[in-house]
C-alpha positions in Angstrom: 0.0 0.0 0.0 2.8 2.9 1.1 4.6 1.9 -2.1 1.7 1.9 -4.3 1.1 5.8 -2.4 4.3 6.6 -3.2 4.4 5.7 -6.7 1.5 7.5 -7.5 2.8 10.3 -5.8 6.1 10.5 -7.5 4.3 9.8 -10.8 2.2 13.1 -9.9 5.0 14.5 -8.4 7.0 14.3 -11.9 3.9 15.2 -14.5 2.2 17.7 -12.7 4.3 19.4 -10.0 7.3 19.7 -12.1 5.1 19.8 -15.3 7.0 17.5 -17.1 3.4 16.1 -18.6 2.5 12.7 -18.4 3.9 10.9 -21.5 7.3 12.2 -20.4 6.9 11.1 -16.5 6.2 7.8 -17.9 9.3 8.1 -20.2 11.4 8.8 -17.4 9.9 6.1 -15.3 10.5 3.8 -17.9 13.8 4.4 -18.5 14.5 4.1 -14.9 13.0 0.6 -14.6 15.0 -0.2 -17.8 18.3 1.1 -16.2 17.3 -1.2 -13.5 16.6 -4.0 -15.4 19.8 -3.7 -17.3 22.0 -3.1 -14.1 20.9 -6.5 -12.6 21.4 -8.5 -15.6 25.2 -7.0 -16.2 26.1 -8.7 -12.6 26.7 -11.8 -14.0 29.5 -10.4 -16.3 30.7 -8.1 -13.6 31.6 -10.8 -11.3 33.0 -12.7 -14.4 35.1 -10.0 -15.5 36.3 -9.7 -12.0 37.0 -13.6 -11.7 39.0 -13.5 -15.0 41.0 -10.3 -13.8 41.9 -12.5 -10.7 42.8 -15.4 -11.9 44.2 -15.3 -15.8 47.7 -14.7 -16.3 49.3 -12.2 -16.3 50.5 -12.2 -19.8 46.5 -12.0 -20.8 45.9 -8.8 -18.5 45.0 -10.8 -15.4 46.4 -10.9 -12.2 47.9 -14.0 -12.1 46.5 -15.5 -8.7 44.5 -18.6 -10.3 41.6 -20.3 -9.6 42.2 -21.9 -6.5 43.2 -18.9 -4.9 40.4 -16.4 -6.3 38.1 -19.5 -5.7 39.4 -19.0 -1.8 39.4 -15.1 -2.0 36.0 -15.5 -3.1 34.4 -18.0 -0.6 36.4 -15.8 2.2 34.8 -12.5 1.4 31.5 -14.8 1.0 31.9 -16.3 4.6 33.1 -12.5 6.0 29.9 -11.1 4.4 27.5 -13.4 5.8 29.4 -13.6 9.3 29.4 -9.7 9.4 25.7 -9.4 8.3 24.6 -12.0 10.2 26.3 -10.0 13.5 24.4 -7.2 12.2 21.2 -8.6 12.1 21.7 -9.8 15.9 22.7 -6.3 17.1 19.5 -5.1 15.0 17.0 -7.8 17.1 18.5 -6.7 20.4 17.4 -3.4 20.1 14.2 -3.7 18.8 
């Protein structure tokens, strides 16, 4: 409900207070939810581009470290993630 209230209101908010018109609003909003769109699907070759940089040689413009290592750097920064998100979350629940 508050996010369809706040939709419509930004929607309103865009045509009429700032008087972009309506056909533009929903333009804008379009594009936005495009951007979006387009922004999650490129993680996948983010994080594959940043595995190669890792672990190809050196000689190809990668760092050289291998698999077995960025596989580790990986799963370490994984494990530290959750562990520090999961302490988070506990500190959260306390004060509430």
């Amino acid at each position: 409900m508050a996010s369809f209230a706040l939709g419509t209101t930004a929607g309103d908010l865009a045509a009429e207070g700032l008087q972009l018109g309506y056909a533009n609003s929903a333009l804008i909003f379009g594009a936005l939810v495009g951007a979006v769109t387009i922004a999650y699907v490129l993680t996948r070759q983010f994080g594959a581009s940043c595995g190669d940089l890792l672990s190809r040689p050196v000689v190809n413009g990668g760092l050289g470290l291998g698999s077995v290592v960025t596989s580790a750097i990986i799963l370490l920064t994984i494990l530290g993630l959750v562990a520090y998100l999961t302490a988070t979350d506990r500190r959260l629940a306390e004060r509430i």
